[in-house]
C-alpha positions as CSV (number, residue, x, y, z in Angstrom):
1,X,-40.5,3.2,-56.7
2,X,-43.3,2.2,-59.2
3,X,-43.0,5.9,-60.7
4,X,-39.6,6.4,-61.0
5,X,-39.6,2.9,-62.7
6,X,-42.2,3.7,-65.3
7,X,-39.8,7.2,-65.8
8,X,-37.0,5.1,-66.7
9,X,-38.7,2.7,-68.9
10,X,-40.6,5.9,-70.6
11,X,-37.4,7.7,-71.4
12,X,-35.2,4.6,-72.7
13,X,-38.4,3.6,-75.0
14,X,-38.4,6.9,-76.5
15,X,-34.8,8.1,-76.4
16,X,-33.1,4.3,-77.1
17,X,-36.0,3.3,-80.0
18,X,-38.1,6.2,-81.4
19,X,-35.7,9.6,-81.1
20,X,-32.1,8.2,-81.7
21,X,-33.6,6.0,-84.8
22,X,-32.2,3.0,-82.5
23,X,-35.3,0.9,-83.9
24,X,-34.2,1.4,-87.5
25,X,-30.4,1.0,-87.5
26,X,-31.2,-1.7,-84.9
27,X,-33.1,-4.1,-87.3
28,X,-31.0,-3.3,-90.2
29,X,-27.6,-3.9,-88.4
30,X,-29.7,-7.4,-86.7
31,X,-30.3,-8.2,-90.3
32,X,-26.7,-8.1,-91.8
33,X,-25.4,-9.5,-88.8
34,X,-27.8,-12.6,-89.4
35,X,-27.2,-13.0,-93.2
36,X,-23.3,-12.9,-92.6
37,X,-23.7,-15.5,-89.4
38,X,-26.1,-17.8,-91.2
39,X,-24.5,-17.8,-94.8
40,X,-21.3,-20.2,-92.9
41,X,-23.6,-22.2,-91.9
42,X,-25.7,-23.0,-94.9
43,X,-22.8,-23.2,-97.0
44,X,-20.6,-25.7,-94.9
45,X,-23.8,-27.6,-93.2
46,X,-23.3,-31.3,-93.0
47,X,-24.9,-33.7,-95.6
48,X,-26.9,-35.7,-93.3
49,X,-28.3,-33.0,-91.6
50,X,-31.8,-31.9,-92.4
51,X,-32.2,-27.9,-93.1
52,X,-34.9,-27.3,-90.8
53,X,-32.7,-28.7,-87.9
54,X,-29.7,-26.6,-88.9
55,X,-32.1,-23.6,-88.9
56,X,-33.2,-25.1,-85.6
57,X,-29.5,-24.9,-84.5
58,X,-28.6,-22.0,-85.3
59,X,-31.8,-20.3,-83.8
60,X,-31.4,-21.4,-80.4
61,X,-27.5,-20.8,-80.6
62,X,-28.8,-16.9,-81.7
63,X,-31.3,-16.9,-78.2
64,X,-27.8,-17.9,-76.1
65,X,-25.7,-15.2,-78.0
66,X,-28.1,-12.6,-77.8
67,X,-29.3,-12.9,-73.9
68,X,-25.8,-12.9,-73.0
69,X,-25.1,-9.5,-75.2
70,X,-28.3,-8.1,-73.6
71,X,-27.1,-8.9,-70.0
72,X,-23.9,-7.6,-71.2
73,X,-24.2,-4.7,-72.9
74,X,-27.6,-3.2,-71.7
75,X,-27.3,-4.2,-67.8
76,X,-23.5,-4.3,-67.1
77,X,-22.7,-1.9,-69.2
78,X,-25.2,0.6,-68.5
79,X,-23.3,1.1,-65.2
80,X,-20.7,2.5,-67.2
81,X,-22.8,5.0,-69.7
82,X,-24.2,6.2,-66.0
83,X,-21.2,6.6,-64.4
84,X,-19.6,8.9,-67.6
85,X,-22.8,11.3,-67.6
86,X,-22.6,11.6,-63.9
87,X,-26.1,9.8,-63.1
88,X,-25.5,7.1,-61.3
89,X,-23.8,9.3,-58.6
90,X,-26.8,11.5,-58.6
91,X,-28.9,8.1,-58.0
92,X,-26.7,7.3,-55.2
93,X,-26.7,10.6,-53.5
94,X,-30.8,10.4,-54.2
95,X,-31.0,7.7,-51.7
96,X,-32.6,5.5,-54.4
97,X,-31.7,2.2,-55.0
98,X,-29.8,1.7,-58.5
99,X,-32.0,-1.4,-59.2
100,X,-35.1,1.0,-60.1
101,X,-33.0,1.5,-63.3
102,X,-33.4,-1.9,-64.3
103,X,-36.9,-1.8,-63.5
104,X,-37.1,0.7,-66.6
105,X,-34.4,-1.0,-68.5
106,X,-34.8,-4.1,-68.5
107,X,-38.6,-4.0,-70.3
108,X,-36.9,-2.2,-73.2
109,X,-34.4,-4.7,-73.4
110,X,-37.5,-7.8,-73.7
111,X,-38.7,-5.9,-76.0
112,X,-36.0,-5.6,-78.1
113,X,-34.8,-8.8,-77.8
114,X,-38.8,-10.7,-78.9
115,X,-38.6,-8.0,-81.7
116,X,-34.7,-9.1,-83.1
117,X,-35.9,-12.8,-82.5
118,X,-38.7,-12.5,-84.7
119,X,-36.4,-11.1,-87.5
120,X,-34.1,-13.5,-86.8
121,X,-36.5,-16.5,-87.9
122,X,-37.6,-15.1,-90.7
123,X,-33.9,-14.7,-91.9
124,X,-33.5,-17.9,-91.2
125,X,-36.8,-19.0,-92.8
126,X,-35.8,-17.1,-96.0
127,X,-32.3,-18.2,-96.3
128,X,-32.1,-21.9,-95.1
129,X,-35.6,-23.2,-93.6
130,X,-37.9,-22.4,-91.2
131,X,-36.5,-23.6,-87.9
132,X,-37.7,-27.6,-86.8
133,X,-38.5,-25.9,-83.0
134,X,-41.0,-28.2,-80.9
135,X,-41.9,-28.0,-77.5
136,X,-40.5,-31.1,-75.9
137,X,-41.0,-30.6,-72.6
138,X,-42.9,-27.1,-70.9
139,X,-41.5,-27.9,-67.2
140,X,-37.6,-28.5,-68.5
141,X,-38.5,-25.3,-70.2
142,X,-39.7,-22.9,-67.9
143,X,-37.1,-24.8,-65.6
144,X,-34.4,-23.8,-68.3
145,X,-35.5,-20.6,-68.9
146,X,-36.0,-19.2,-65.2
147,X,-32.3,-20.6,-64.5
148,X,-31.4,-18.8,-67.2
149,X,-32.4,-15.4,-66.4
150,X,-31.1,-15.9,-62.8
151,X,-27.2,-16.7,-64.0
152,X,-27.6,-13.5,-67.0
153,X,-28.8,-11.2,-63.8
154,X,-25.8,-12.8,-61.6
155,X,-23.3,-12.4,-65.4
156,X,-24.4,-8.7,-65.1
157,X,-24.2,-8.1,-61.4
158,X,-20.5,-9.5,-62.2
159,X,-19.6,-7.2,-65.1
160,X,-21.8,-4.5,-63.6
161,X,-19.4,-4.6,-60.5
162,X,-16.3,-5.2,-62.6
163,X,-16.7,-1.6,-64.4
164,X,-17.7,0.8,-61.1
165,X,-15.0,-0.9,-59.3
166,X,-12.0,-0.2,-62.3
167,X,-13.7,1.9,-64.5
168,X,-12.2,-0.6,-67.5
169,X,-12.6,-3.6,-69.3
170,X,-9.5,-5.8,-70.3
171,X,-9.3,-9.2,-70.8
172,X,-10.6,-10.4,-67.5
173,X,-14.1,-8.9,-68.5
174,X,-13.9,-10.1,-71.9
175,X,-13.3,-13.7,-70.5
176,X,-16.6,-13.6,-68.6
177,X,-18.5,-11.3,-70.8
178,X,-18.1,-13.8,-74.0
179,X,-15.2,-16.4,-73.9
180,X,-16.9,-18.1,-70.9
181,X,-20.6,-18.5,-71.8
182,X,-19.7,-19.7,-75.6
183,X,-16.8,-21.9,-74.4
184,X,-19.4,-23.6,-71.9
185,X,-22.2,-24.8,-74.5
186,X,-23.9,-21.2,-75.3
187,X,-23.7,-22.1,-78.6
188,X,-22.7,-26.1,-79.2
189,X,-24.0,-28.3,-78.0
190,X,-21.9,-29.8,-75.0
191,X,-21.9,-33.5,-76.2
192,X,-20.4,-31.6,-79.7
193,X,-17.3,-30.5,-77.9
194,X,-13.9,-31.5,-76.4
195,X,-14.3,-33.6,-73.5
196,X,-11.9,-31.4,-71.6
197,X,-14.2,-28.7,-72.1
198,X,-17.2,-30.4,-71.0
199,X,-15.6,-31.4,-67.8
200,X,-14.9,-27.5,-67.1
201,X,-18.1,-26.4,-68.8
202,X,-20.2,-28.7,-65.6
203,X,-18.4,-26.9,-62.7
204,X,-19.8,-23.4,-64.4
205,X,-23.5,-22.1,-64.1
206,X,-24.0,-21.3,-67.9
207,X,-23.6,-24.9,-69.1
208,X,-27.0,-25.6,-67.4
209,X,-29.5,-23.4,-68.8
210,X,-28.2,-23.9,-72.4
211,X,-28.2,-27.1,-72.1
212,X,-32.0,-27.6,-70.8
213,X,-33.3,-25.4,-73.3
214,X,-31.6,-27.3,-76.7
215,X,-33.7,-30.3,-74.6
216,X,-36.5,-28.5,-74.4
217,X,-37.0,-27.2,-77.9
218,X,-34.4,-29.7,-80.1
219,X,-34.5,-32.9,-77.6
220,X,-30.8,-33.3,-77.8
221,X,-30.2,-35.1,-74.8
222,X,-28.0,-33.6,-71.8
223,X,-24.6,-35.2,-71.0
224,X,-25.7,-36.2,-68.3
225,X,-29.4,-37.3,-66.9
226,X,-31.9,-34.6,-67.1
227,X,-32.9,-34.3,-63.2
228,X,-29.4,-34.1,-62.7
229,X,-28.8,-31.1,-64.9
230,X,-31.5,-29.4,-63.3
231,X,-31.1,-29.8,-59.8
232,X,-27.4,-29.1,-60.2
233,X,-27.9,-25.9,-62.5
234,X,-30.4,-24.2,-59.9
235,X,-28.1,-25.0,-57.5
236,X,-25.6,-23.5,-59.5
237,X,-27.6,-20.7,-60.5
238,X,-28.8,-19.8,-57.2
239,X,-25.0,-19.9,-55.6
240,X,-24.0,-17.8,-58.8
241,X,-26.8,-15.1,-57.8
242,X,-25.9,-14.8,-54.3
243,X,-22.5,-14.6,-54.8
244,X,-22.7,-12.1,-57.7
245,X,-24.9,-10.3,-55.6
246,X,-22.4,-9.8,-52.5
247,X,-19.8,-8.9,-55.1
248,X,-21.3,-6.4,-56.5
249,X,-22.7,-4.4,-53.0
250,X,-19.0,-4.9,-52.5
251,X,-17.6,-3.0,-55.4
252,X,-20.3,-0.9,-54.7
253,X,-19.0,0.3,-51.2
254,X,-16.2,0.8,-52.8
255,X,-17.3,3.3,-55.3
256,X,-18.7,5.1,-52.5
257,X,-15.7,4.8,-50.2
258,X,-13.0,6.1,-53.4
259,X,-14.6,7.2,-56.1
260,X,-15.2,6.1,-59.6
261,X,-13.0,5.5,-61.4
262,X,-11.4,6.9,-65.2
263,X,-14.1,5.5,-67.4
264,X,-12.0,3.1,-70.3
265,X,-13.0,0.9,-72.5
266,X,-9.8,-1.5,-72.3
């Protein structure tokens, strides 16, 4: 397993970031996509709030955003570049487990994600002010960020099972893949927004994470107590995994059982 890991992770470094130039027009796409994002937010920021904390804002927004289109479009998706080349059959047939991929994958993805967070603080740095992150409290943050990788692994597992099972996305995907984590708190605060939302943003598992981590590095306090958002988001979290987890063996059989399906993007 360990070999065919490190064979995965050697092929995506070189293929993903050195021979398709995926480095390059990675950080310069990261870049305009940053200076068009931030430029709203330093023209229309409020009065009375500092720059630094608007940087601050926008930073930890950005780490949401981006996790989310890394479990998205790197995880889930990758089910669906596999299935249109024909390898994830041949994994299948291999009597391998298709979670080896990830153990090659998902390194890459870390990677790429430390190296567009760096840019993105120095964009932010240049063009408002360097963002006014402190370390509030470690536990809430390792706390934060470990439920935090469990629901993006369970929001993959969900899309990931979504596309071998149809073969499509349509609007149900795009619900989960973005509506849903952004209308939850991925990128506002949840005391910031409607209290209609915030009443369906608590009976979700993204809400959680999000929400300890602004604590964490901002100290804006949870809408409710802070023991309470934790115990209830790894509760959350932990339900979210299990039951993204049975889904997904499920649409898995069912590959085996019918097929895949005509690959489509809607």
């Amino acid at each position: 397993m360990m070999e065919a890991a490190k064979a995965v992770l050697k092929a995506y470094f070189i293929t993903e970031l050195l021979r398709s130039r995926g480095l390059v027009f990675g950080i310069m796409s990261m870049v305009m996509w940053m200076v068009l994002f931030i430029a709203p937010l330093a023209l229309f920021r409020p009065p009375d709030m500092l720059e630094n904390m608007m940087s601050a804002y926008a930073f930890t927004a950005v780490i949401v955003f981006m996790s989310y289109s890394m479990a998205t479009w790197d995880w889930a998706w990758e089910l669906r570049w596999l299935l249109t080349r024909g390898i994830l059959e041949y994994v299948i047939a291999s009597g391998r487990s298709i979670f080896v991929l990830y153990a090659g994958i998902i390194p890459v993805s870390i990677m790429w994600m430390t190296m567009a967070l760096t840019i993105v603080y120095g964009v932010l740095s240049l063009l408002i002010a360097p963002p006014a992150i402190a370390l509030i409290d470690p536990l809430v943050l390792i706390i934060g960020i470990t439920v935090f990788a469990i629901v993006l692994f369970g929001h993959a597992l969900v899309l990931g099972g979504t596309t071998i099972s149809v073969g499509t996305s349509g609007p149900v995907m795009e619900i989960i893949s973005w509506i849903l984590p952004i209308a939850t708190g991925g990128l506002v605060p949840l005391r910031n927004m409607p209290q209609q939302i915030q009443v369906i943003a608590l009976y979700t598992p993204y809400s959680y994470p999000a929400e300890l981590i602004r604590y964490s590095l901002l100290g804006i306090e949870p809408i409710r107590p802070l023991n309470e958002m934790m115990l209830i988001g790894i509760t959350y979290a932990a339900i979210f995994l299990l039951a993204s987890i049975l889904y997904f063996n499920r649409q898995l059989k069912k590959l085996l059982r019918e097929g895949p399906k005509t690959i489509g993007m809607y």
